[in-house]
CHARMM-style PDB file with segment names, atoms N, HN, CA, C and O in Angstrom:
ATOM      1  N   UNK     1       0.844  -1.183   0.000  1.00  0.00      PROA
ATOM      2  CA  UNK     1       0.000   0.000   0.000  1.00  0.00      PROA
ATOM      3  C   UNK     1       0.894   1.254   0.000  1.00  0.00      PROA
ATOM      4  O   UNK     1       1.909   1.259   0.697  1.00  0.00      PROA
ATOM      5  N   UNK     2       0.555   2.331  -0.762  1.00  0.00      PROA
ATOM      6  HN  UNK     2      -0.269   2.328  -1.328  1.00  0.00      PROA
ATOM      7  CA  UNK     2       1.565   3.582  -1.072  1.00  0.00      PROA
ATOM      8  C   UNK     2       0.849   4.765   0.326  1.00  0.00      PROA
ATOM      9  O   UNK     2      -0.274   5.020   0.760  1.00  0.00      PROA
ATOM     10  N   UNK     3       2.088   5.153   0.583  1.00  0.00      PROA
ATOM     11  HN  UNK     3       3.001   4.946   0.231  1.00  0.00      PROA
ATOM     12  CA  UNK     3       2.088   5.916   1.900  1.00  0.00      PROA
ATOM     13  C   UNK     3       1.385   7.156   1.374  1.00  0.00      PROA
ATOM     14  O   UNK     3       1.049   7.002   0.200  1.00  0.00      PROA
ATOM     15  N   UNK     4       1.075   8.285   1.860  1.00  0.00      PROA
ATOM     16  HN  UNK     4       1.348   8.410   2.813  1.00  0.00      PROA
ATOM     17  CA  UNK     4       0.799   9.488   1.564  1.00  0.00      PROA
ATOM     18  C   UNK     4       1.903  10.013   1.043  1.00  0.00      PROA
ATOM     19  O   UNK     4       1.666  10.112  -0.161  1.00  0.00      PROA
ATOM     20  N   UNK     5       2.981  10.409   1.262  1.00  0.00      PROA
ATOM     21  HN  UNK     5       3.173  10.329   2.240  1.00  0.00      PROA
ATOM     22  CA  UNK     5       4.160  10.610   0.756  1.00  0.00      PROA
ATOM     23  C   UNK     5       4.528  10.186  -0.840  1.00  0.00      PROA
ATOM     24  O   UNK     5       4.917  10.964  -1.711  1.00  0.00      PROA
ATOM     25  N   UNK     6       4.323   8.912  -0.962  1.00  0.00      PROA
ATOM     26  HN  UNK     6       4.007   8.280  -0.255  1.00  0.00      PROA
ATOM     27  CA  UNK     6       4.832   7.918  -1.961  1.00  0.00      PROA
ATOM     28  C   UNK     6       3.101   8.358  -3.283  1.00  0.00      PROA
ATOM     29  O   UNK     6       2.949   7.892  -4.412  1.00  0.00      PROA
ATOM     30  N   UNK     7       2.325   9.147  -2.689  1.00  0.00      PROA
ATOM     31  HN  UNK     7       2.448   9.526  -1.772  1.00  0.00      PROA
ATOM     32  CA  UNK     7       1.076   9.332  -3.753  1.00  0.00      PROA
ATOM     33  C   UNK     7       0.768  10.543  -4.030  1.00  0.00      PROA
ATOM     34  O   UNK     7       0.019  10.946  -4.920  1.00  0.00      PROA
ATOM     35  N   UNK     8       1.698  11.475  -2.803  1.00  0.00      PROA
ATOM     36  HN  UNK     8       2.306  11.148  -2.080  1.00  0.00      PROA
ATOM     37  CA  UNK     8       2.181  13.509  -3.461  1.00  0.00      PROA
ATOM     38  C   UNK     8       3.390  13.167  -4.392  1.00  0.00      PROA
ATOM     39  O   UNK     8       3.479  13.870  -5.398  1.00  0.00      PROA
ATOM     40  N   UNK     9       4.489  12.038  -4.184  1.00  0.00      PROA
ATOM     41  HN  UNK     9       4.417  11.467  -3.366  1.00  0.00      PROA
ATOM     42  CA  UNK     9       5.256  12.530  -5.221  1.00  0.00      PROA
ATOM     43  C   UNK     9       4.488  11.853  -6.220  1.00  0.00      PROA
ATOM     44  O   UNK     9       4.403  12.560  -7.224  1.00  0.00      PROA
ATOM     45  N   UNK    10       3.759  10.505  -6.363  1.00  0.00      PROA
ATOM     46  HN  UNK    10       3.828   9.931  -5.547  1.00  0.00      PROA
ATOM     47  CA  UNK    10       2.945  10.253  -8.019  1.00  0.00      PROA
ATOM     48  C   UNK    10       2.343  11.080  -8.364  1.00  0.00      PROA
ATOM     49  O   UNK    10       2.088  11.121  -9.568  1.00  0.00      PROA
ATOM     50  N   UNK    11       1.990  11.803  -7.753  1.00  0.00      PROA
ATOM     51  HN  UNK    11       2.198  11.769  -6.775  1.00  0.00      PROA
ATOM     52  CA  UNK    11       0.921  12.838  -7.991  1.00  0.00      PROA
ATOM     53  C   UNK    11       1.456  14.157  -9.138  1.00  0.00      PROA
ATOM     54  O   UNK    11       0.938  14.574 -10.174  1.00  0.00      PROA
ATOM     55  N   UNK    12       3.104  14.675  -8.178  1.00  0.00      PROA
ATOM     56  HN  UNK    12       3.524  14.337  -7.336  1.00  0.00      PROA
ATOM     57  CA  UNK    12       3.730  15.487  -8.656  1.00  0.00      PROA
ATOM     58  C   UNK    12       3.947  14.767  -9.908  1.00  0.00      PROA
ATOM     59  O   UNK    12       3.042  14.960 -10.720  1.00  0.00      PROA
ATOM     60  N   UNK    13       4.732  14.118 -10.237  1.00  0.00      PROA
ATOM     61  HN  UNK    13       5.467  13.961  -9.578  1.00  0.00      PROA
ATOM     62  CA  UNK    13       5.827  13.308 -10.990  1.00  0.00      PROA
ATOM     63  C   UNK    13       4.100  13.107 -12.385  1.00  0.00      PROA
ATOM     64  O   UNK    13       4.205  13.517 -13.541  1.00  0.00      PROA
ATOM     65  N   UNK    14       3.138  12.624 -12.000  1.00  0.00      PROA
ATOM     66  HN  UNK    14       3.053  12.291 -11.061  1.00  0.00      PROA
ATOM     67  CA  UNK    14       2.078  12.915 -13.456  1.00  0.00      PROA
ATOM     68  C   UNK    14       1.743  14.596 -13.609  1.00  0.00      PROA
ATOM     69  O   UNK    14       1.690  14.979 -14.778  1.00  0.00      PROA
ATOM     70  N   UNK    15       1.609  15.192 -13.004  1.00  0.00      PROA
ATOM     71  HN  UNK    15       1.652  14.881 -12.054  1.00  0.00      PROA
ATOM     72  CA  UNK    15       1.434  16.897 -13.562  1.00  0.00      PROA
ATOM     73  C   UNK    15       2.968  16.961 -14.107  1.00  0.00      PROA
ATOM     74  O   UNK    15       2.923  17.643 -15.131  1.00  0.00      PROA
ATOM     75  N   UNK    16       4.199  16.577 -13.881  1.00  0.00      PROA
ATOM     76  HN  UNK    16       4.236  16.023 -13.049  1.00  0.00      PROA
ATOM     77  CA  UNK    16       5.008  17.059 -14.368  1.00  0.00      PROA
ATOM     78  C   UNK    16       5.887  16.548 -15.749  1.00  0.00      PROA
ATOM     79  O   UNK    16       6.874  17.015 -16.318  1.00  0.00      PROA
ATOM     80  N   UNK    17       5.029  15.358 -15.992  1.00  0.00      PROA
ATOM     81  HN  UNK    17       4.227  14.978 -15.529  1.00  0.00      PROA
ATOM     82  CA  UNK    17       4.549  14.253 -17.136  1.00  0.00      PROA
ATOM     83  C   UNK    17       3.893  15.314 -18.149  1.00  0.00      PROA
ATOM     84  O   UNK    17       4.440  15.647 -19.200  1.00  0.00      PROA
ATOM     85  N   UNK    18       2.555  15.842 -17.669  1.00  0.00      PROA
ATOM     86  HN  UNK    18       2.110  15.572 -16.815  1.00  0.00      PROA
ATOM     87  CA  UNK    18       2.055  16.309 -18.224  1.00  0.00      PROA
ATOM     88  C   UNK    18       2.324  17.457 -19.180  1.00  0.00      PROA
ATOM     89  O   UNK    18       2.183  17.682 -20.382  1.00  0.00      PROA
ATOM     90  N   UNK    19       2.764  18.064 -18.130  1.00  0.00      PROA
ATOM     91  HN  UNK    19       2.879  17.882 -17.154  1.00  0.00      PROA
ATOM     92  CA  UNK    19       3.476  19.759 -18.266  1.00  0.00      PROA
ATOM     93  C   UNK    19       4.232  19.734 -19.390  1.00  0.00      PROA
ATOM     94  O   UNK    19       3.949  20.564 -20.254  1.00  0.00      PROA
ATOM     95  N   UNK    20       5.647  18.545 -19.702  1.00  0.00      PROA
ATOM     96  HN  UNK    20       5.877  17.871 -19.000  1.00  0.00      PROA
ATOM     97  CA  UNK    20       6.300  18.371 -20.279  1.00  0.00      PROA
ATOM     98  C   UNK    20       5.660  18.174 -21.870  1.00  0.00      PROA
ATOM     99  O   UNK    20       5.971  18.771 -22.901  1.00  0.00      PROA
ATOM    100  N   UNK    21       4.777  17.235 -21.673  1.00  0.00      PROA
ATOM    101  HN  UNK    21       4.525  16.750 -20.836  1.00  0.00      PROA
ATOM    102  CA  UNK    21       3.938  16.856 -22.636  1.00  0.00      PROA
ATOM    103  C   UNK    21       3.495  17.436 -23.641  1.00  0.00      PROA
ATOM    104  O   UNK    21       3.753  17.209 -24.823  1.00  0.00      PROA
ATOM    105  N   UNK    22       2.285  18.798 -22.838  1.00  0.00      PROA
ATOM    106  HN  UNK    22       2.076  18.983 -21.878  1.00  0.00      PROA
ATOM    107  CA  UNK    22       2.248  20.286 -23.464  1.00  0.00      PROA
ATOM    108  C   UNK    22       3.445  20.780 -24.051  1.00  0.00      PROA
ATOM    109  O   UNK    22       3.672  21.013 -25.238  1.00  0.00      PROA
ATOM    110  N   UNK    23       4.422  20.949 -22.730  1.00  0.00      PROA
ATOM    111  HN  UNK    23       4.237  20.760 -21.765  1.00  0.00      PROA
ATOM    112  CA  UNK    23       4.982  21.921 -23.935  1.00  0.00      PROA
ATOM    113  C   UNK    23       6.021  21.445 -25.067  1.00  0.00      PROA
ATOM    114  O   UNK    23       6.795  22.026 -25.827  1.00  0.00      PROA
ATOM    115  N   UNK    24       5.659  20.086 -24.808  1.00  0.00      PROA
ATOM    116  HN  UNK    24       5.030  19.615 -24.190  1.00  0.00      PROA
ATOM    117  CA  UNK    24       6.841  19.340 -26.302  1.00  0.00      PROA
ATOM    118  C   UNK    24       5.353  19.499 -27.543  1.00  0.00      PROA
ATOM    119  O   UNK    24       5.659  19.621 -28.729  1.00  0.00      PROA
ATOM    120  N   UNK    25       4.203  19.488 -27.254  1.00  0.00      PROA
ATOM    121  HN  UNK    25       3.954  19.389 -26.291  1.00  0.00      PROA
ATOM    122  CA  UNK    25       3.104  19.772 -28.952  1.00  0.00      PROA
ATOM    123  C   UNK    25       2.986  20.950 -29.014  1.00  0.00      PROA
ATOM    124  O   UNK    25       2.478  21.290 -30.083  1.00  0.00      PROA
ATOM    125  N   UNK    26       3.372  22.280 -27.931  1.00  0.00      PROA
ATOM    126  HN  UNK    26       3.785  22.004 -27.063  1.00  0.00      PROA
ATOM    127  CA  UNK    26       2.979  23.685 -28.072  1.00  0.00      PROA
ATOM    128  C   UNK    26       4.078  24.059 -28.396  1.00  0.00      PROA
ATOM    129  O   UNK    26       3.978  24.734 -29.420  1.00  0.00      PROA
ATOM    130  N   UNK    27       5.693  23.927 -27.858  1.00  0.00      PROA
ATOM    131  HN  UNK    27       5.775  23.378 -27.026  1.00  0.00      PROA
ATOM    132  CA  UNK    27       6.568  24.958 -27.641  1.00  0.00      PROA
ATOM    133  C   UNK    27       7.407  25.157 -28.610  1.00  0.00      PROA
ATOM    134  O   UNK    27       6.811  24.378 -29.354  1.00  0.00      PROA
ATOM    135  N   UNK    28       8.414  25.578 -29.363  1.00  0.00      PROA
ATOM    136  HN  UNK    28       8.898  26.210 -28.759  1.00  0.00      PROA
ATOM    137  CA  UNK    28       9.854  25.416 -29.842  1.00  0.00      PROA
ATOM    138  C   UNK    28      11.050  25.713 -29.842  1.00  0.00      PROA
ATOM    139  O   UNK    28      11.660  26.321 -28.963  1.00  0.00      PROA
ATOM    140  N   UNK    29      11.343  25.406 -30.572  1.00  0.00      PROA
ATOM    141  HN  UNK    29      10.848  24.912 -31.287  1.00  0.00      PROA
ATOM    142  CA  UNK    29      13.247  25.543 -30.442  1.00  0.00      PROA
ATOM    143  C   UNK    29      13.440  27.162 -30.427  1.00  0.00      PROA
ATOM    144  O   UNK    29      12.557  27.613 -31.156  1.00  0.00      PROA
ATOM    145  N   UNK    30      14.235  28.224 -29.895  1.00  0.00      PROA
ATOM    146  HN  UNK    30      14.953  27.858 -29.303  1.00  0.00      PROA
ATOM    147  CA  UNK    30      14.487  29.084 -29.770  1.00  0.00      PROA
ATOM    148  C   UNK    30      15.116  29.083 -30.934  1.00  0.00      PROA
ATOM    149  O   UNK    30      14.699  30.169 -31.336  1.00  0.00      PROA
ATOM    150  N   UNK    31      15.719  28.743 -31.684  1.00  0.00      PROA
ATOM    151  HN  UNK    31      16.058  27.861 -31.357  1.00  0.00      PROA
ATOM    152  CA  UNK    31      17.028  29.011 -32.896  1.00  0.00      PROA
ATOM    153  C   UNK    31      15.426  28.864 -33.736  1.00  0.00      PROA
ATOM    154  O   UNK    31      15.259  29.704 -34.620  1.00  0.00      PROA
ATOM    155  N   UNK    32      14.366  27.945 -33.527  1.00  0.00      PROA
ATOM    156  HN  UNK    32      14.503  27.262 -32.809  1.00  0.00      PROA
ATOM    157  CA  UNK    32      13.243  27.734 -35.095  1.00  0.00      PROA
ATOM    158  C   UNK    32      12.633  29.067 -35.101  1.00  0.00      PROA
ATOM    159  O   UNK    32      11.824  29.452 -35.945  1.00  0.00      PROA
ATOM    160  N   UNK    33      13.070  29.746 -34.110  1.00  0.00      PROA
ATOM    161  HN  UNK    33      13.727  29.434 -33.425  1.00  0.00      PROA
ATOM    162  CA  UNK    33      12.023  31.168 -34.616  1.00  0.00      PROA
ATOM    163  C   UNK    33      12.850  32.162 -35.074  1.00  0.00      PROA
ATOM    164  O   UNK    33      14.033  32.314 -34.771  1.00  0.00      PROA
ATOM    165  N   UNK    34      11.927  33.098 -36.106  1.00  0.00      PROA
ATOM    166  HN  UNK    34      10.966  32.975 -36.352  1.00  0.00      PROA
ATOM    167  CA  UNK    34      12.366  34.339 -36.802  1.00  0.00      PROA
ATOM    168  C   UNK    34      12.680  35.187 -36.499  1.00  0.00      PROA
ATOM    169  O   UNK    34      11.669  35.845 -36.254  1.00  0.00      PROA
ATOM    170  N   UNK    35      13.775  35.913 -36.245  1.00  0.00      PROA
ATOM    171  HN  UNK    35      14.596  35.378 -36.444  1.00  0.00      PROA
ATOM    172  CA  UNK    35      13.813  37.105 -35.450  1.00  0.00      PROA
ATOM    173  C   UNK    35      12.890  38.370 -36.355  1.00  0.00      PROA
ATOM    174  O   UNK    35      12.397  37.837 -37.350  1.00  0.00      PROA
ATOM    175  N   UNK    36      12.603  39.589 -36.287  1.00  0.00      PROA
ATOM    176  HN  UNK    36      13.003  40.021 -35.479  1.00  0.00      PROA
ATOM    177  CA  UNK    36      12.424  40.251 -36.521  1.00  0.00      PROA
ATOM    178  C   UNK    36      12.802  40.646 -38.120  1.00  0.00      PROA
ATOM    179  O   UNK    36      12.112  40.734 -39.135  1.00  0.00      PROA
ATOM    180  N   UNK    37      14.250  40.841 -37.838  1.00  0.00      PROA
ATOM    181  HN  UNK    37      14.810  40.770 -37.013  1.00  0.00      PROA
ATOM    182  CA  UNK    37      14.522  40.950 -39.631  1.00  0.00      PROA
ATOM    183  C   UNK    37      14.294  39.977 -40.300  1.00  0.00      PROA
ATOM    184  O   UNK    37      13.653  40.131 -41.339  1.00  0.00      PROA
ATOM    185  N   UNK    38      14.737  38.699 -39.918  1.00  0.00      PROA
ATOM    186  HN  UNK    38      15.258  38.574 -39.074  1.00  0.00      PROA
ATOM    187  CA  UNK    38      14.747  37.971 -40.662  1.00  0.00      PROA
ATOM    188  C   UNK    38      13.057  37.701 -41.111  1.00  0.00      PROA
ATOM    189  O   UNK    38      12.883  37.222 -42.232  1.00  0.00      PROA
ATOM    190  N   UNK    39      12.168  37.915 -40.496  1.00  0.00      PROA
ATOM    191  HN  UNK    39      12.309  38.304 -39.585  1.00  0.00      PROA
ATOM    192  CA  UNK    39      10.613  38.146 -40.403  1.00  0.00      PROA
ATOM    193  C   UNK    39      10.380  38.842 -41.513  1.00  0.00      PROA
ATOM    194  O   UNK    39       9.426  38.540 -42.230  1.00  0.00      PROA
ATOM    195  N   UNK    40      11.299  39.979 -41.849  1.00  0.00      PROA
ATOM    196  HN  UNK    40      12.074  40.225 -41.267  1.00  0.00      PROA
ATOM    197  CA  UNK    40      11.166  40.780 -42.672  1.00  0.00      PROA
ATOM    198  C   UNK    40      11.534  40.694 -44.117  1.00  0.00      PROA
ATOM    199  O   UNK    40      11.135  41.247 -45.142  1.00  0.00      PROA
ATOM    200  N   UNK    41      12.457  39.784 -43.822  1.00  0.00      PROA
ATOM    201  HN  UNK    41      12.782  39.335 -42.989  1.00  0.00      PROA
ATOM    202  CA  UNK    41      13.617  39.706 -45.252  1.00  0.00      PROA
ATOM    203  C   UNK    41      12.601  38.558 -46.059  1.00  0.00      PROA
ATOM    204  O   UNK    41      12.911  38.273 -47.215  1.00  0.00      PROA
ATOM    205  N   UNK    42      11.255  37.833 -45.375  1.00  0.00      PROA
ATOM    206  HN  UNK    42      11.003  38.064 -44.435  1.00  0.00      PROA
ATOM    207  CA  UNK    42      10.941  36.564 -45.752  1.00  0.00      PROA
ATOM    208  C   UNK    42       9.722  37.181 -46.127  1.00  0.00      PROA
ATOM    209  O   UNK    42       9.313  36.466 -47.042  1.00  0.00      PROA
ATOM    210  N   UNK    43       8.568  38.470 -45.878  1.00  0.00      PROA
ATOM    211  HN  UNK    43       8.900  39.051 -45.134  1.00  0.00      PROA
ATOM    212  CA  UNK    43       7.963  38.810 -46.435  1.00  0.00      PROA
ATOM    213  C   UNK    43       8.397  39.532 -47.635  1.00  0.00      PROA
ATOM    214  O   UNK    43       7.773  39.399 -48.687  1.00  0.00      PROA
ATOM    215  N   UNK    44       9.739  40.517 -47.518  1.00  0.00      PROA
ATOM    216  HN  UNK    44      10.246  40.625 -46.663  1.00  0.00      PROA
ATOM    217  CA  UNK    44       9.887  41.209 -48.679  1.00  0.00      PROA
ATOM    218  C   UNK    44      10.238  40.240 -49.844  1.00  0.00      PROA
ATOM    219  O   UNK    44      10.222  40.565 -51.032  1.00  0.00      PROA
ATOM    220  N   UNK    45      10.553  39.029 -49.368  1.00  0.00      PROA
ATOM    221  HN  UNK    45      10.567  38.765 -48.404  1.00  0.00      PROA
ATOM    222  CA  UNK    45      10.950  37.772 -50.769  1.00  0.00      PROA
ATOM    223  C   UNK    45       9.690  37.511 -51.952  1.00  0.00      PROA
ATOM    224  O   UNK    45       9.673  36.847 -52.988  1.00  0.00      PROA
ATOM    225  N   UNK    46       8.439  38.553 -51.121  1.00  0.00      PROA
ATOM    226  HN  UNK    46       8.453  39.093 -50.279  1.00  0.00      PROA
ATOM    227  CA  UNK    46       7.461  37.960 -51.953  1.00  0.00      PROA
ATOM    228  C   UNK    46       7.084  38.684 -52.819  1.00  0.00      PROA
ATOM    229  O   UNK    46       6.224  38.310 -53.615  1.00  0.00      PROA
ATOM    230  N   UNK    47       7.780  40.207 -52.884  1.00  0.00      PROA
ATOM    231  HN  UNK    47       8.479  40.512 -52.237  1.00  0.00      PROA
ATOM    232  CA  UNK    47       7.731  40.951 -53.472  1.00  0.00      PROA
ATOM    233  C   UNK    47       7.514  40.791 -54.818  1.00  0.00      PROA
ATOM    234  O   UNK    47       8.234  39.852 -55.157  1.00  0.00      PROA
ATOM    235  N   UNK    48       6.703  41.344 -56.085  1.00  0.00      PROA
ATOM    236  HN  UNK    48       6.118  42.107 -55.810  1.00  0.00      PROA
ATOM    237  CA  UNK    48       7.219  40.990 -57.516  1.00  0.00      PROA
ATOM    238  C   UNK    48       8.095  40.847 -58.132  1.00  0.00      PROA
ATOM    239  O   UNK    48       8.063  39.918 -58.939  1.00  0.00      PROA
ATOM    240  N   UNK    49       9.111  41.566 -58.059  1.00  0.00      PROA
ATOM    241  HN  UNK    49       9.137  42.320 -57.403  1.00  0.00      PROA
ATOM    242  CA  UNK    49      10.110  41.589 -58.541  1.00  0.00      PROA
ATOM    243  C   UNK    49      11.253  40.520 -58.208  1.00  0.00      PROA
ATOM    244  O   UNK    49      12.343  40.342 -58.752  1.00  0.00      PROA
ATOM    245  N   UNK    50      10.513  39.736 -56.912  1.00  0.00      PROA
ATOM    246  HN  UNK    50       9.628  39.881 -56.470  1.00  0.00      PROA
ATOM    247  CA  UNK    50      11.672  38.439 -56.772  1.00  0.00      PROA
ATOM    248  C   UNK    50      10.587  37.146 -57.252  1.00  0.00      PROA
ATOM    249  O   UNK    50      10.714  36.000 -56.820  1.00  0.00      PROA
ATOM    250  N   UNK    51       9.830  37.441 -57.935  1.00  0.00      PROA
ATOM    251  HN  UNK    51       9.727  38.372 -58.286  1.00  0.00      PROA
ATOM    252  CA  UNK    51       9.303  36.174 -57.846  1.00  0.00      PROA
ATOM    253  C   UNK    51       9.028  35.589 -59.698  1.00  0.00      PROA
ATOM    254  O   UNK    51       8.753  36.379 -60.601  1.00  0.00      PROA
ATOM    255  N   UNK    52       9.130  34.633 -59.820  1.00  0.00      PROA
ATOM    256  HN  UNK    52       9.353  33.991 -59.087  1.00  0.00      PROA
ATOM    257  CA  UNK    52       9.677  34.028 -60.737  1.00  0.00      PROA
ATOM    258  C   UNK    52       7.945  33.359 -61.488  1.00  0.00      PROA
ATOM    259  O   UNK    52       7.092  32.946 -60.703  1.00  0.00      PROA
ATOM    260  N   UNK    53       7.676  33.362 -63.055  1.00  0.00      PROA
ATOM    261  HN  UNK    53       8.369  33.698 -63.693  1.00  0.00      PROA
ATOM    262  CA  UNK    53       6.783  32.979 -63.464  1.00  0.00      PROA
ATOM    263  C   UNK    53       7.251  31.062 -63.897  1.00  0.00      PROA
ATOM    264  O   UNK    53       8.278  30.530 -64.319  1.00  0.00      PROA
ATOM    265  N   UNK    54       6.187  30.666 -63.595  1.00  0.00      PROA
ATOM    266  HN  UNK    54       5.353  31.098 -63.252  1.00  0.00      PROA
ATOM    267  CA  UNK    54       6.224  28.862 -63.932  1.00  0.00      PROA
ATOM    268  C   UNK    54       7.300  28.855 -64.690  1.00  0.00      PROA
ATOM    269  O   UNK    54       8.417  28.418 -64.414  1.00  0.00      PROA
ATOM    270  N   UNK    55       6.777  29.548 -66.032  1.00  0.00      PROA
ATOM    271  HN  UNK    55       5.869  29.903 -66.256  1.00  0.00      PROA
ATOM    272  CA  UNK    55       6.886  29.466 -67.559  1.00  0.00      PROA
ATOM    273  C   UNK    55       8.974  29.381 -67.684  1.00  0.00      PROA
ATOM    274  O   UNK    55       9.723  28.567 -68.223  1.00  0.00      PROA
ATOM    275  N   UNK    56       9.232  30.681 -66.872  1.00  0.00      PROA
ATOM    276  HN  UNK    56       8.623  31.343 -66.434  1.00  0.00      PROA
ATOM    277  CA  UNK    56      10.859  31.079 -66.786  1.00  0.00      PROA
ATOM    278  C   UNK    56      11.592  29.949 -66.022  1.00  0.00      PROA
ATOM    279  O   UNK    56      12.687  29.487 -66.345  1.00  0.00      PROA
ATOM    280  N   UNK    57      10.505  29.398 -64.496  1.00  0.00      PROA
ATOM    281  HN  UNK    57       9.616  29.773 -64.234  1.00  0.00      PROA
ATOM    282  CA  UNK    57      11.184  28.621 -64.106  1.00  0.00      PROA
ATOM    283  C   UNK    57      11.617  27.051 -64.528  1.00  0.00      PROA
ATOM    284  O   UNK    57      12.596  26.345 -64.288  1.00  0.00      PROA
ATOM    285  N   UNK    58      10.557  26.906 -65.169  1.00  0.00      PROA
ATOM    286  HN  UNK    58       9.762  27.479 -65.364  1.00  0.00      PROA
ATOM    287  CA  UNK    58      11.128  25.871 -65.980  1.00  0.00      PROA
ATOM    288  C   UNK    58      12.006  25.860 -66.896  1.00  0.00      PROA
ATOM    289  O   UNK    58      12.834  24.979 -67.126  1.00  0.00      PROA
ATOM    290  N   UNK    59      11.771  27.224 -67.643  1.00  0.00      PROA
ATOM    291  HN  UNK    59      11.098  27.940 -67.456  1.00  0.00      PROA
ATOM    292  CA  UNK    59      13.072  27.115 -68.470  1.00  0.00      PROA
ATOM    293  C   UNK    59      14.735  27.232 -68.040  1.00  0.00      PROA
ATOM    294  O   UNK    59      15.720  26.949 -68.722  1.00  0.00      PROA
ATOM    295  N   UNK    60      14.643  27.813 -66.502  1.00  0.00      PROA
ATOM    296  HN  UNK    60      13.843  28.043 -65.948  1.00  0.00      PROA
ATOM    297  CA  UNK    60      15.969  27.263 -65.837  1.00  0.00      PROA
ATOM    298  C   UNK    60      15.970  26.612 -65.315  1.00  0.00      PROA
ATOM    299  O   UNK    60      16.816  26.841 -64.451  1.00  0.00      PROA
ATOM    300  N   UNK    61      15.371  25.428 -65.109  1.00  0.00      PROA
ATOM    301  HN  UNK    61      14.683  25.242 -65.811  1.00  0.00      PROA
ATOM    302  CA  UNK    61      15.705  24.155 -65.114  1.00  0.00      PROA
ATOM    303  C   UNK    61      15.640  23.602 -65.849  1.00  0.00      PROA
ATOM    304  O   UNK    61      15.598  22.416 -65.523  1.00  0.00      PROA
ATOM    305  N   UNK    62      15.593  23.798 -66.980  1.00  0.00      PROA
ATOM    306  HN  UNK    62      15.628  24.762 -67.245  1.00  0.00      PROA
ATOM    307  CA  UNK    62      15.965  22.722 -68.279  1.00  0.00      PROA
ATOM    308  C   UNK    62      14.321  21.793 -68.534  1.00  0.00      PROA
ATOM    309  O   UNK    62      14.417  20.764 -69.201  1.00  0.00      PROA
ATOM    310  N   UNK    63      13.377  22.049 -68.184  1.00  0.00      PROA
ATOM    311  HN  UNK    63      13.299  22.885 -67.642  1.00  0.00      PROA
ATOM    312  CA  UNK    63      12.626  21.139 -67.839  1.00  0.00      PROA
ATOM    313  C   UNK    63      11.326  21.464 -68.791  1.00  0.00      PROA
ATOM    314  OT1 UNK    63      10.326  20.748 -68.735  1.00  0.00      PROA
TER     315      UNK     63
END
């Protein structure tokens, strides 16, 4: 039979199961996020002038 003791730490030890749990499907890597410029440099990529028609891109790729 588990003491009182021995069923606060199961107790702890599943919320802290849990906790972990969350934040491994919510959280991420500090290096996977965008900083600011770089936030920036990835909308201005969409600009017209960088963006490439089917038609051209296939023709540099040979394809």
């Amino acid at each position: 039979m588990e003491s009182k003791l021995e069923k606060i730490i199961i107790e702890k030890l599943n919320s802290i199961e849990k906790d972990l749990a969350y934040i491994k499907q919510h959280m991420m890597e500090r290096e996977d996020a965008l900083s600011e410029e770089e936030f920036n440099a990835y909308i201005r990529s969409f600009d017209g002038e960088n963006l490439v028609s089917l038609k051209d891109a296939k023709k540099q790729l040979g394809i």
